[in-house]
Backbone as CSV, one residue per row, in Angstrom:
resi,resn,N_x,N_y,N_z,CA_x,CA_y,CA_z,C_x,C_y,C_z
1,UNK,80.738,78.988,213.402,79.735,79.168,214.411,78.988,80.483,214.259
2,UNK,79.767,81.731,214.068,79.036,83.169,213.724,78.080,82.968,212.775
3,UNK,77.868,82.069,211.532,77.046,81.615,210.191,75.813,81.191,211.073
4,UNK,75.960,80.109,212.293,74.924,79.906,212.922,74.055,80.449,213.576
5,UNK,74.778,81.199,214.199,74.318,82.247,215.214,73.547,83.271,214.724
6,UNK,74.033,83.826,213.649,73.476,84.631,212.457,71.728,83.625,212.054
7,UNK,72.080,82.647,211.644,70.356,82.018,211.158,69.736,81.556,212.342
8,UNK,69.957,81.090,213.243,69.238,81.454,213.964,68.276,82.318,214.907
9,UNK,68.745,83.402,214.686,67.971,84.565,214.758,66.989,84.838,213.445
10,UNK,67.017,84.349,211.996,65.890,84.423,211.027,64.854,84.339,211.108
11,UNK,63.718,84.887,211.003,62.248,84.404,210.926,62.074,82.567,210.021
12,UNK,61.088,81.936,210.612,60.818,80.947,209.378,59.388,81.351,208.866
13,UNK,59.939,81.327,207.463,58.683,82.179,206.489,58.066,81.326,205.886
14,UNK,56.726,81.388,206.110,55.698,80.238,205.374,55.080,80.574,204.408
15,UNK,54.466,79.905,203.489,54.062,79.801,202.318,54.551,79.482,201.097
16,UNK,54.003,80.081,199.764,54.688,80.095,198.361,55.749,81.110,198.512
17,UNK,56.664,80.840,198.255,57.766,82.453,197.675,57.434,82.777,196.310
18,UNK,57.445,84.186,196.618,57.260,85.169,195.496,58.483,85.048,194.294
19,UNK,58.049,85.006,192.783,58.973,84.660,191.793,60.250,85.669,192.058
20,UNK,60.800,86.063,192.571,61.520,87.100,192.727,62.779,86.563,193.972
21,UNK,62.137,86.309,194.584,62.661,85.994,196.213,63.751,84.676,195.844
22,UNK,64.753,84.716,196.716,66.358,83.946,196.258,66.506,83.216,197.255
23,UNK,67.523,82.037,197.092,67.702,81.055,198.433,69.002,80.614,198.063
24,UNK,69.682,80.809,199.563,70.931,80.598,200.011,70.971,78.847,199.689
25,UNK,71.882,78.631,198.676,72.040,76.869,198.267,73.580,76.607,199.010
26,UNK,73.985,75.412,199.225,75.295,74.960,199.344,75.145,73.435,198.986
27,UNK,76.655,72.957,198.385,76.834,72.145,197.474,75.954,72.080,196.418
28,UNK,76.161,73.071,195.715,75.444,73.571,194.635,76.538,73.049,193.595
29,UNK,76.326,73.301,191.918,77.078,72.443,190.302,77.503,74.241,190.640
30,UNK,78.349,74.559,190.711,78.918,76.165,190.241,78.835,76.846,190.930
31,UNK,78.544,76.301,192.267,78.638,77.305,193.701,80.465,77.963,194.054
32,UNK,80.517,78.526,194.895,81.738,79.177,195.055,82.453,78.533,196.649
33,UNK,83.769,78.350,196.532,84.348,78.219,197.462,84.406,76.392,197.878
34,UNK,84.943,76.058,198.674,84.656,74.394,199.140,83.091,74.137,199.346
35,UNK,82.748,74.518,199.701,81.235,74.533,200.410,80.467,74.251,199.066
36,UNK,80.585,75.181,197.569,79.498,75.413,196.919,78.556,76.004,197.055
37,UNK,79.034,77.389,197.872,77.396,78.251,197.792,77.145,79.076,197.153
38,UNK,75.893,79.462,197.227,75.555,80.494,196.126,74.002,80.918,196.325
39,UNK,73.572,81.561,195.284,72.067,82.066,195.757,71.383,81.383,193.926
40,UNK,69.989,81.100,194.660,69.793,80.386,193.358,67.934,81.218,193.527
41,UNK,67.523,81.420,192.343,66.231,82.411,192.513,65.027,80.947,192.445
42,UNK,64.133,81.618,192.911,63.377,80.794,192.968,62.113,80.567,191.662
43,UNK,62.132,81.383,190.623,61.376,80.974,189.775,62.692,80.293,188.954
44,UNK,63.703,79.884,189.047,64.702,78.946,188.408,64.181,77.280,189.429
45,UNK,63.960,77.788,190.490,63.531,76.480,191.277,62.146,75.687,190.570
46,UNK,61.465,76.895,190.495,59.872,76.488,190.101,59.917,75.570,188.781
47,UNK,60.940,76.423,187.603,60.920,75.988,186.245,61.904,74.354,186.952
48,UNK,62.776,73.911,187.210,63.085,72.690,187.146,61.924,71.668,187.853
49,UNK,61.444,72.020,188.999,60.317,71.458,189.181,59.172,71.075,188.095
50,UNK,58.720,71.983,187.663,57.508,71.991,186.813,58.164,71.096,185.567
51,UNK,59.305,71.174,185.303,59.750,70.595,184.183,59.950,69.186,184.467
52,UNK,60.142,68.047,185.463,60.263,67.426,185.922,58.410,66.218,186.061
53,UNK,58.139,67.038,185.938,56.287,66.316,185.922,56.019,65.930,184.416
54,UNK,55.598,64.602,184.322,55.136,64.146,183.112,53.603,64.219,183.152
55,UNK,53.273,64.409,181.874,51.502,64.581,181.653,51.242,63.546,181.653
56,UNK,49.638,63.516,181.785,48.867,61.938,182.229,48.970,61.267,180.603
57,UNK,49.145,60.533,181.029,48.585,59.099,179.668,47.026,59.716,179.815
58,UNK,45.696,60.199,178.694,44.906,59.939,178.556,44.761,59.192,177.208
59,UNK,43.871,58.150,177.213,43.177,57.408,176.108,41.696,57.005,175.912
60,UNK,41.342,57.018,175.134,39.998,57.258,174.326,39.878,55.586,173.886
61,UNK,38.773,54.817,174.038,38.843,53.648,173.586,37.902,53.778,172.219
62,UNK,38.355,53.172,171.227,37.968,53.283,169.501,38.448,54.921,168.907
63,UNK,39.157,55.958,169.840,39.784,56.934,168.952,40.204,57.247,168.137
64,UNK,41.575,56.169,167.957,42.063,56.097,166.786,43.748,56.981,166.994
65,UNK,44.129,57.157,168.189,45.196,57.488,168.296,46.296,57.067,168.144
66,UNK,47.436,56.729,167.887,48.111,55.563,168.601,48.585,55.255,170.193
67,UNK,48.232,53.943,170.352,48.200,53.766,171.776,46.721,53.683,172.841
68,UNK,45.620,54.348,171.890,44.470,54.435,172.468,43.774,53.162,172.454
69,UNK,43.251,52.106,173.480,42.754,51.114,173.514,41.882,51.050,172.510
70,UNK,41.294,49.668,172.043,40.545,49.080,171.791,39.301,48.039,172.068
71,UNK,38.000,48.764,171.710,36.948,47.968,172.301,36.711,46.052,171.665
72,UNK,36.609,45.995,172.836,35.856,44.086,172.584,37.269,43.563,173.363
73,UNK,38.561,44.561,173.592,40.006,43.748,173.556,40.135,43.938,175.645
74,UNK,40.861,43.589,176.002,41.329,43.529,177.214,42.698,44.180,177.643
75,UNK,43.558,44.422,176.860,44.837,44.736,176.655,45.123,45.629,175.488
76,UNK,46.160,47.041,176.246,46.419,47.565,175.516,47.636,47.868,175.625
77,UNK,48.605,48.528,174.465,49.998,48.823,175.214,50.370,50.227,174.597
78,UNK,51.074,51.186,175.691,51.620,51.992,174.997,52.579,52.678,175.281
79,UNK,54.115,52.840,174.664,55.155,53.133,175.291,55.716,54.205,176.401
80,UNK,54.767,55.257,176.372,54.501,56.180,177.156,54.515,55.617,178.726
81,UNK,54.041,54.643,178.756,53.652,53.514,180.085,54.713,52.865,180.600
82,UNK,56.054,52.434,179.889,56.915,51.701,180.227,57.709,52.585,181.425
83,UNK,58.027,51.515,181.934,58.682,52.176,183.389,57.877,52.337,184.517
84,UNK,56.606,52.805,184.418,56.055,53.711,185.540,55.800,52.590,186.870
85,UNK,55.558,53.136,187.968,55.755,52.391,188.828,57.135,51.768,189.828
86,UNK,57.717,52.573,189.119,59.957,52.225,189.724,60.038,52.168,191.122
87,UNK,59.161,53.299,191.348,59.937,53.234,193.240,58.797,52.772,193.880
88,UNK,57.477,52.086,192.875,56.842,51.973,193.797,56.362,50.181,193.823
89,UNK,57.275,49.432,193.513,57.662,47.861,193.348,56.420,47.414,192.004
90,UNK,56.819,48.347,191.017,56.155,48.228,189.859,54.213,48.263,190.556
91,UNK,53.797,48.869,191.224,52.539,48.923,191.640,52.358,50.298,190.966
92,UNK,50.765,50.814,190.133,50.278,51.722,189.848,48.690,51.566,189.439
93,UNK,48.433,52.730,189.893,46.695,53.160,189.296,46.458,53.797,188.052
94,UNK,45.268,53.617,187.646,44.740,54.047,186.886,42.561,54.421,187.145
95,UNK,42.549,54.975,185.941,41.002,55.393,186.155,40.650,55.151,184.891
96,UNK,39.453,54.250,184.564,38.774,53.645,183.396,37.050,54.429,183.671
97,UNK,37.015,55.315,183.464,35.667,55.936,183.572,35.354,56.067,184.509
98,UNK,35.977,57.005,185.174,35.819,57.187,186.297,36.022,56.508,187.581
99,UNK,36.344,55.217,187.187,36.677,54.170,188.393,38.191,53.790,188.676
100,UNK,37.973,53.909,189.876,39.813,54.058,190.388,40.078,52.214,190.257
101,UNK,41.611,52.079,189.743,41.544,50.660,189.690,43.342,50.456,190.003
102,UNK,43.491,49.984,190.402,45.026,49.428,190.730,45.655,48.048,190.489
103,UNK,46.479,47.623,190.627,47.365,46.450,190.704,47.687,46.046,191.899
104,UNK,47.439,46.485,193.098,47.788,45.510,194.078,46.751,46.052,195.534
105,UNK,47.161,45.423,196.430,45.829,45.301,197.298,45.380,43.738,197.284
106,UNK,44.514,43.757,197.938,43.443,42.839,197.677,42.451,42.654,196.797
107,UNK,42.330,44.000,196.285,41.484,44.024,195.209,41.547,44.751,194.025
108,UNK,43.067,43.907,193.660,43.650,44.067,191.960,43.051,43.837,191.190
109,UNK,42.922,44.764,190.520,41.586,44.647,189.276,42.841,44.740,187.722
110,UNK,43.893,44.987,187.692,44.051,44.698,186.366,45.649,44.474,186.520
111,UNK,46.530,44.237,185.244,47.776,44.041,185.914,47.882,44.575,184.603
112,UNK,49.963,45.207,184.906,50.469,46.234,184.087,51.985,45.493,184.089
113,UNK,52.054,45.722,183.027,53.782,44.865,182.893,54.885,46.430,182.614
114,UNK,55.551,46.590,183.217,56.321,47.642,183.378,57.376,47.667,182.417
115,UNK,57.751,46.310,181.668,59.063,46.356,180.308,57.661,46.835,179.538
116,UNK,56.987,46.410,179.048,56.001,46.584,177.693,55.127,48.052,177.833
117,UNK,54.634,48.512,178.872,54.107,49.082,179.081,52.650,48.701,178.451
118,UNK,52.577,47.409,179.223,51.157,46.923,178.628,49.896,46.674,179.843
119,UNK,48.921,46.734,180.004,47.678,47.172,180.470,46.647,46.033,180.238
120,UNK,46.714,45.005,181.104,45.530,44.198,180.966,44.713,44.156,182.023
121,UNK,43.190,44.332,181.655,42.184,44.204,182.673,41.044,42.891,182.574
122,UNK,41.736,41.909,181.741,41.097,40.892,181.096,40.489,39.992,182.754
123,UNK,39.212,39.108,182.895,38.502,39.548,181.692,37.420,40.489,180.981
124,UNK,37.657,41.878,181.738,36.800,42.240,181.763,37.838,42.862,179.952
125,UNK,36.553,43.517,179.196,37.006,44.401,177.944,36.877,46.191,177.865
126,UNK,37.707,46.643,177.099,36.818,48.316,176.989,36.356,47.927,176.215
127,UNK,35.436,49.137,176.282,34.090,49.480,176.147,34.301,51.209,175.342
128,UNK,33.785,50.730,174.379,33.568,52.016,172.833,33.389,53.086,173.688
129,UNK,34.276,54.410,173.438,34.222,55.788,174.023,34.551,55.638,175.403
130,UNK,34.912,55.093,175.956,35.920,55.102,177.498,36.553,55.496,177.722
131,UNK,36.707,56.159,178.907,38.282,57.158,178.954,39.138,56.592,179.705
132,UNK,40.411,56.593,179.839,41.694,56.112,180.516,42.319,56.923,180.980
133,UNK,42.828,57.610,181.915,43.601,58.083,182.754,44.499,57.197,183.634
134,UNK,46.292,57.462,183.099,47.090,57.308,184.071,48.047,57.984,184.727
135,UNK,48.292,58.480,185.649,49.055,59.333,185.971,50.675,59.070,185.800
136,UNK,51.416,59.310,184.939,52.427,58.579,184.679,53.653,59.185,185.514
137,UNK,53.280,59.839,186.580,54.431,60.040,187.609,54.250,59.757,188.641
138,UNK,53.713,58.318,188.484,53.660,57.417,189.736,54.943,55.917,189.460
């Protein structure tokens, strides 16, 4: 009860914390005592965060990358893609030149198979020099 009594009297501090500044963890991997506590810094917080974000799928249609669509075709696949969508009942967006386009709604404009990581917007086709954006931490 004294542990309580003690934080409750704390300020609550808003904003970013400064790379420097530490936070009281419990049931922490290597904390001390039954509890697991310990102090863990916060640019150690930042780096697992930041490390945790995957970069966008961009693709170029006729680039020449691998994985970068192809014009005249409707479908493209590329392994980078597989999975995405998990928690969200395999539903995800994307942006084909600028235009926001999704898989579900009412007005599903393309469908994405989540084993293949394949991408069809048939029937419509890309179109030579198009850009693709997907955010692959959706």
């Amino acid at each position: 009860m004294a542990c309580t009594q003690e934080l409750n009297g704390l300020p609550v501090i808003n904003g970013c914390p400064g790379s420097d500044e530490i936070f009281f963890v419990a049931n922490a991997i290597g904390g001390s005592g039954a509890g697991g506590y310990g102090w863990r810094k916060w640019s150690d917080i930042k780096n697992c965060i930041v490390g945790t974000v995957v970069p966008p799928y961009i693709g170029v249609v006729d680039r020449g990358n691998p994985g970068d669509p192809v014009s005249g075709t409707g479908i493209f696949q590329d392994n980078s893609l597989i999975g995405l969508g998990a928690t969200n009942n395999g539903d995800i967006q994307m942006v084909i030149d600028e235009v926001l386009m999704s898989t579900f709604g009412l007005n599903a404009s393309f469908v994405y198979d989540p084993i293949l990581g394949e991408v069809d917007i048939s029937p419509n086709t890309f179109q030579p020099g198009s850009g693709v954006f997907i955010d692959r931490n959706q």
